[in-house]
TORRO-412731 format. One record per residue (C-alpha): x, y, z; residue in one letter. Coordinates in steps of 0.001 Angstrom, whole numbers, plus 500000, padded with zeros to 6 digits. Layout:
BEGIN
{u: X, v: Y, w: Z, residuo: A};
...
***
This chain:
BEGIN
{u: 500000, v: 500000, w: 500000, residuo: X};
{u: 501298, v: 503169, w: 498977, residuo: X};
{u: 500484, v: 506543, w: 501217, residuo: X};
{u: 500162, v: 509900, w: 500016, residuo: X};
{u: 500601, v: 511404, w: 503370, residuo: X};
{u: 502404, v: 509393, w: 506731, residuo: X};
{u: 501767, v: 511359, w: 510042, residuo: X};
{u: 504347, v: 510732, w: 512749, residuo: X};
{u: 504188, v: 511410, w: 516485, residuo: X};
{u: 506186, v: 510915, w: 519479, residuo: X};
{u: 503577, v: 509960, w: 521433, residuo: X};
{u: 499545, v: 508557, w: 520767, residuo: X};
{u: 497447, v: 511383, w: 520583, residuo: X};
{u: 500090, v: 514188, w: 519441, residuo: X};
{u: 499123, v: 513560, w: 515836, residuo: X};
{u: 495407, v: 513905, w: 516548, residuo: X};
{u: 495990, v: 517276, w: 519016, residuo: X};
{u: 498005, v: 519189, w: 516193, residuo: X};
{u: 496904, v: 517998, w: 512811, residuo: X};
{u: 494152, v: 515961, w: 513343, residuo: X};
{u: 491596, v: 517900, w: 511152, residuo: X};
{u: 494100, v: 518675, w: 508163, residuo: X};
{u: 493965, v: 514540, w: 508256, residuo: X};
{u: 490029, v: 514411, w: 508116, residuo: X};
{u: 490289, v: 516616, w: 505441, residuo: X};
{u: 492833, v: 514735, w: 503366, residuo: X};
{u: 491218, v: 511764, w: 503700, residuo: X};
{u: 487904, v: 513313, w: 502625, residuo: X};
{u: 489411, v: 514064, w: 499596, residuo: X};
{u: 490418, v: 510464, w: 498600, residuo: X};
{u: 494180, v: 510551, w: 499987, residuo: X};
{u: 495849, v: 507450, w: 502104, residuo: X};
{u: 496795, v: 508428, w: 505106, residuo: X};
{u: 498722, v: 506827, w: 507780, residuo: X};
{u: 500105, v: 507264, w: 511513, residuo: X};
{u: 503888, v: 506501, w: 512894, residuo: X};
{u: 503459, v: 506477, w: 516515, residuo: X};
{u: 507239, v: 506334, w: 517511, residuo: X};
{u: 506604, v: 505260, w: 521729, residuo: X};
{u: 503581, v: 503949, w: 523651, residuo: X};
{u: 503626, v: 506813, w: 525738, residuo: X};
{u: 504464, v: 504620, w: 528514, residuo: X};
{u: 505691, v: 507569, w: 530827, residuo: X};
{u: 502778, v: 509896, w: 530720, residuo: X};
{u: 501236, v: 510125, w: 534121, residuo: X};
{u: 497906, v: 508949, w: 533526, residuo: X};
{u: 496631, v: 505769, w: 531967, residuo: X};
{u: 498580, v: 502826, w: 530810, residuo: X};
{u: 500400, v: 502116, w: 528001, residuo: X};
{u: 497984, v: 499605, w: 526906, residuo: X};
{u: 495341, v: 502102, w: 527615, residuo: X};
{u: 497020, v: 504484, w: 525357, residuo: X};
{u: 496916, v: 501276, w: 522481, residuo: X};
{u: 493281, v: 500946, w: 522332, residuo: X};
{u: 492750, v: 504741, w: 522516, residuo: X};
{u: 495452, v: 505107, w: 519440, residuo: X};
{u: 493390, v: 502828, w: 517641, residuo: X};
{u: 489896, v: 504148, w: 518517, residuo: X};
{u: 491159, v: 507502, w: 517110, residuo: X};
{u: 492550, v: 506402, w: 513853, residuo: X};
{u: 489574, v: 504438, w: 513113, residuo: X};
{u: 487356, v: 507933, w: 513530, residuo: X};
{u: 489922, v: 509631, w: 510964, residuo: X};
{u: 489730, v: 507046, w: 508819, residuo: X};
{u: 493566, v: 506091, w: 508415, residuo: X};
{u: 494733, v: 503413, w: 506298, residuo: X};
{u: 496765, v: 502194, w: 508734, residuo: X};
{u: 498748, v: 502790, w: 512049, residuo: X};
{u: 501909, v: 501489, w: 513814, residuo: X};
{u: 503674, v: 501530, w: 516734, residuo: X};
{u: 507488, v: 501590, w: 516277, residuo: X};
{u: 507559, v: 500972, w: 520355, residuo: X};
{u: 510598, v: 502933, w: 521298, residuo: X};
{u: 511572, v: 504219, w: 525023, residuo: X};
{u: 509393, v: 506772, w: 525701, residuo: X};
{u: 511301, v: 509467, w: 527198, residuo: X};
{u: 514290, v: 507920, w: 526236, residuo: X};
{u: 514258, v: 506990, w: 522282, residuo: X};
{u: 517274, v: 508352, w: 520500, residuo: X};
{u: 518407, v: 509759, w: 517264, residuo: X};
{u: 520885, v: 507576, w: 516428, residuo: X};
{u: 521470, v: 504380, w: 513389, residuo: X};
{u: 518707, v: 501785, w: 514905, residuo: X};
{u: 515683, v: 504377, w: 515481, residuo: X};
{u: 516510, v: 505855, w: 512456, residuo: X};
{u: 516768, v: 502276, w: 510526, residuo: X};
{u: 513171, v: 501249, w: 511900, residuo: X};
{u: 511762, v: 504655, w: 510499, residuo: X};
{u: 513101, v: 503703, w: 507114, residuo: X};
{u: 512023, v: 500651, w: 507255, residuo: X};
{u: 508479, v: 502206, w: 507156, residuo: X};
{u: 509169, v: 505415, w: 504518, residuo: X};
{u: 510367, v: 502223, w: 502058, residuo: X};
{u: 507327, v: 500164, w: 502874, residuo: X};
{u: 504630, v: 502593, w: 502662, residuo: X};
{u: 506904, v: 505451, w: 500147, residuo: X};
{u: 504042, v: 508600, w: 501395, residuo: X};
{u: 504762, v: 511968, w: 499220, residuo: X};
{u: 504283, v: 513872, w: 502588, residuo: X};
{u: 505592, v: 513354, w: 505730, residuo: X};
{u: 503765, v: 515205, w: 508697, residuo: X};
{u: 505883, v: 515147, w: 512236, residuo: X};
{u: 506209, v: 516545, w: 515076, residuo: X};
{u: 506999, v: 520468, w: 516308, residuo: X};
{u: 510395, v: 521548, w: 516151, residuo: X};
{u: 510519, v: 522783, w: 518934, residuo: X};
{u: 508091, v: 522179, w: 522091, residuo: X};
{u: 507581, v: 521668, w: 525541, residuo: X};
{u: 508100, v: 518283, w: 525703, residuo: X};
{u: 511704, v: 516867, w: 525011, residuo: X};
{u: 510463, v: 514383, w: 523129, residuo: X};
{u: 508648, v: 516338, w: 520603, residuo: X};
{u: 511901, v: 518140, w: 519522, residuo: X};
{u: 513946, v: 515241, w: 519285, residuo: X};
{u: 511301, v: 513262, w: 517436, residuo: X};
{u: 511100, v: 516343, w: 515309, residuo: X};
{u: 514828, v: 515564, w: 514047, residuo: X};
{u: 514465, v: 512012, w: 514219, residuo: X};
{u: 512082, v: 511848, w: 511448, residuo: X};
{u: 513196, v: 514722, w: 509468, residuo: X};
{u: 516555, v: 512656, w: 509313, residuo: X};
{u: 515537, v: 509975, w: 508679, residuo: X};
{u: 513415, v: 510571, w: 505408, residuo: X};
{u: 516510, v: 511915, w: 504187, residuo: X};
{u: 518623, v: 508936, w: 504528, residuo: X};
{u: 515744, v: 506851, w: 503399, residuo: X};
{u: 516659, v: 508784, w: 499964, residuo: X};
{u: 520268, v: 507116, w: 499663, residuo: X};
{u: 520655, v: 503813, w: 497691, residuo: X};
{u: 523649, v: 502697, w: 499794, residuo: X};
{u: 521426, v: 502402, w: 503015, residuo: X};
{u: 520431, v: 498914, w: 502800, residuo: X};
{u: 516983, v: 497696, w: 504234, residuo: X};
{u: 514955, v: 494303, w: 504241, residuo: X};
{u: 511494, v: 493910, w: 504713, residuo: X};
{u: 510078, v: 490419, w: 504785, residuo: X};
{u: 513264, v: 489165, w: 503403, residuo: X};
{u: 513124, v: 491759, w: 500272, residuo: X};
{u: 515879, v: 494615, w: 499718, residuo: X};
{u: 513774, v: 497978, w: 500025, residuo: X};
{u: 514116, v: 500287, w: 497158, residuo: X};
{u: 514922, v: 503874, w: 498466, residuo: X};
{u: 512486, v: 506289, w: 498863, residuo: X};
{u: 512210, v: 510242, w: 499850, residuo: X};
{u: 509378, v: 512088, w: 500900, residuo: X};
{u: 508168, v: 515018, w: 498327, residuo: X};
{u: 508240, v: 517323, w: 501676, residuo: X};
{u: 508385, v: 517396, w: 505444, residuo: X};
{u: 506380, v: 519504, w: 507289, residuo: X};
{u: 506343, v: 519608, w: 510905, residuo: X};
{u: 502536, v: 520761, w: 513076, residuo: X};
{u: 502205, v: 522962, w: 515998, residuo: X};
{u: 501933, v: 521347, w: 519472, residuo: X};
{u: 502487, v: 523442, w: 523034, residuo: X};
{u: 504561, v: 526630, w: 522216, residuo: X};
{u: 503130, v: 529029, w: 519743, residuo: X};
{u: 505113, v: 529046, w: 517044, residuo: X};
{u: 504644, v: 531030, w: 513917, residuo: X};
{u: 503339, v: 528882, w: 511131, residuo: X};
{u: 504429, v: 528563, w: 507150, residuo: X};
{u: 501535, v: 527617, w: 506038, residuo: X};
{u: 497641, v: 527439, w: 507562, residuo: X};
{u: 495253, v: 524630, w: 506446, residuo: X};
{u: 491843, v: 525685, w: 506192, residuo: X};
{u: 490112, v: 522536, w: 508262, residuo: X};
{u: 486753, v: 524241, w: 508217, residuo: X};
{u: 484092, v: 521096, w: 508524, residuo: X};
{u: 486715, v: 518604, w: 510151, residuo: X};
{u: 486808, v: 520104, w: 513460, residuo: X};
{u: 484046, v: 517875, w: 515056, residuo: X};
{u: 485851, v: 515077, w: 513542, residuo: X};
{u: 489416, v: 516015, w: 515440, residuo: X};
{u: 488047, v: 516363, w: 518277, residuo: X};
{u: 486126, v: 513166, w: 518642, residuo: X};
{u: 489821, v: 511356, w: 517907, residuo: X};
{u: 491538, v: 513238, w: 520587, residuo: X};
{u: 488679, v: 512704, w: 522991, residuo: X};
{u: 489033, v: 509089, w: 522227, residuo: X};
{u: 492059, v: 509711, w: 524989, residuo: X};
{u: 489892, v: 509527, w: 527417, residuo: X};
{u: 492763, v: 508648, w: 529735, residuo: X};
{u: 494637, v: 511483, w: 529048, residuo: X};
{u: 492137, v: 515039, w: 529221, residuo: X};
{u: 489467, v: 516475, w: 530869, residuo: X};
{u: 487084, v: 514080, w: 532499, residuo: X};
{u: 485788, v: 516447, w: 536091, residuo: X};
{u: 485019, v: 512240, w: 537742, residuo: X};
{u: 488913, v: 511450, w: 536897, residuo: X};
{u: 490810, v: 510896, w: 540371, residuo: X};
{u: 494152, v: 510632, w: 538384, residuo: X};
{u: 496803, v: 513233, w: 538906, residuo: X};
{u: 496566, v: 516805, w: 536553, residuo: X};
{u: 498546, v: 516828, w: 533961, residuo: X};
{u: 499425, v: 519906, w: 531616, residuo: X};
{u: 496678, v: 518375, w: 528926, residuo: X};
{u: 494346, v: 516930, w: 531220, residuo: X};
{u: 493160, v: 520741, w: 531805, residuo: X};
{u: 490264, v: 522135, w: 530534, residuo: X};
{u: 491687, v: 524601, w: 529555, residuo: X};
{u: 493983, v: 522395, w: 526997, residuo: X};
{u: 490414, v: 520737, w: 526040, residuo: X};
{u: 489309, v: 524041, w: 525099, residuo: X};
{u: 492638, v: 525273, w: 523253, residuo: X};
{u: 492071, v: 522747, w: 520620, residuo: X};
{u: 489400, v: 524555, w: 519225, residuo: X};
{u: 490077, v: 528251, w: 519857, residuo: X};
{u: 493720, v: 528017, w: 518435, residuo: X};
{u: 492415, v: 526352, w: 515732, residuo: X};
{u: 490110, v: 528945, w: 515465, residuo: X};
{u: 492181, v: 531662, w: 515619, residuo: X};
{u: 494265, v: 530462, w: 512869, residuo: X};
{u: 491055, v: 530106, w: 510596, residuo: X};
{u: 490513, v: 534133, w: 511585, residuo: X};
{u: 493852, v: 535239, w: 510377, residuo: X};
{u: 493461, v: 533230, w: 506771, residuo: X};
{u: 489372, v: 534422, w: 506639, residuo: X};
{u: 487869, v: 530916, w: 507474, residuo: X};
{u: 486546, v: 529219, w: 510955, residuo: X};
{u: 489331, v: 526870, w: 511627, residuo: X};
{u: 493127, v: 526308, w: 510706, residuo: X};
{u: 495882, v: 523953, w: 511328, residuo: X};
{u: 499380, v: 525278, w: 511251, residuo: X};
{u: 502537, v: 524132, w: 510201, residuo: X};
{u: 506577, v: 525289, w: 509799, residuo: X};
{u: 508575, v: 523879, w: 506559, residuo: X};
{u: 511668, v: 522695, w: 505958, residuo: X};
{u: 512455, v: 524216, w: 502401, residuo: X};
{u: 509460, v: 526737, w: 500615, residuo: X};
{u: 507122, v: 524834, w: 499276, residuo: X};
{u: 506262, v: 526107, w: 495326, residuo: X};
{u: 503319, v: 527100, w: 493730, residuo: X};
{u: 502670, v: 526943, w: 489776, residuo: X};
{u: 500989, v: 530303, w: 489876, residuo: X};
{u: 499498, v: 532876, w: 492229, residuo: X};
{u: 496262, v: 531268, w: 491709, residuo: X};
{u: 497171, v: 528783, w: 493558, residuo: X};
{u: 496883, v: 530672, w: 496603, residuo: X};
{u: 493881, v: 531487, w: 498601, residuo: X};
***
């Protein structure tokens, strides 16, 4: 199965939070899509991991992805180094998406950075012949994503580009809420956590919002580039 777009995430539900709807959308229009989760999120203070597995694929099955994985690293403790980035090619090879999707450069959690790089790497190297890869027994032919972008988690950052996800926002939020583990619930006696605030639960949609103001629409997803992405003409742009 080829992808048009692979969506990769340090953790279960960081895809959903900051690109969830630009997904719905995509899909909507007829394009595979899949999700890379890179850990279990076996750290994160509430839940279990295996919680965290059945939410992960609750969620994808409301956006509708072709398929999702767990690469199973340390959470917390995954590096960017020859095996991670190995098992990511592994997957760019098997699956060969146009556009790769991953997490915020830059963010509150160390994992989102470094996961960041990870990936980004790592679709470059999947580029180079030499690299060597087998998958069920089968040399992989090399393969480069079109384009990397990476989404917007915690920090604010100042996007490239804004996705008009007008109409997918109910569908976003029903596959983050499928976390019930991890946000708002008022009858949870588990310990707070940055995201389990309601305040977080209700970020998700006036961010979102806010983006759609400054582009003239109701809701927008953000994200930074690697390298400008072109344009054949100005019509192109809305």
């Amino acid at each position: 199965m080829k992808l048009d777009i692979l969506a990769v995430g340090a953790h279960p539900d960081d895809v959903e939070m900051s690109c969830g709807a630009t997904l719905a959308k995509e899909i909507s229009l007829g394009r595979k899509v899949g999700i890379l989760d890179l850990t279990r999120g076996e750290l994160g203070t509430r839940g279990s991991a295996e919680i965290r597995d059945e939410e992960a694929k609750a969620a994808g099955a409301i956006l509708g992805v072709s398929f999702r994985h767990n690469l199973e690293f340390a959470d917390g403790f995954f590096e960017n180094n020859a095996v991670t980035q190995l098992e990511i090619i592994k997957i760019l090879r098997k699956y060969r998406p146009e556009i790769v999707l991953c997490n915020a450069v830059d963010d509150r959690h160390i994992d989102h950075g470094k996961g960041s790089r990870l990936v980004s790497e790592s679709c470059f190297l999947s580029g180079l012949p030499k690299i060597e890869t087998l998958h069920e027994g089968n040399h992989q032919k090399a393969w480069r994503p079109k384009q990397v972008y990476h989404y917007i988690q915690w920090k604010d950052l100042k996007p490239d580009f804004v996705v008009d996800v007008t109409g997918y926002m109910e569908t976003k939020l029903k596959a983050v809420f499928a976390y019930k583990s991890q946000f708002y619930d008022p009858n949870s006696n588990e310990p707070d956590t940055p995201i389990s605030s309601k305040n977080t639960m209700e970020s998700l949609s006036y961010r979102n919002r806010d983006l759609g103001r400054l582009i003239g629409t109701e809701y927008g997803e953000g994200f930074t580039v690697e390298r400008y992405p072109a344009v054949n003409s100005l019509g192109d742009l809305i």
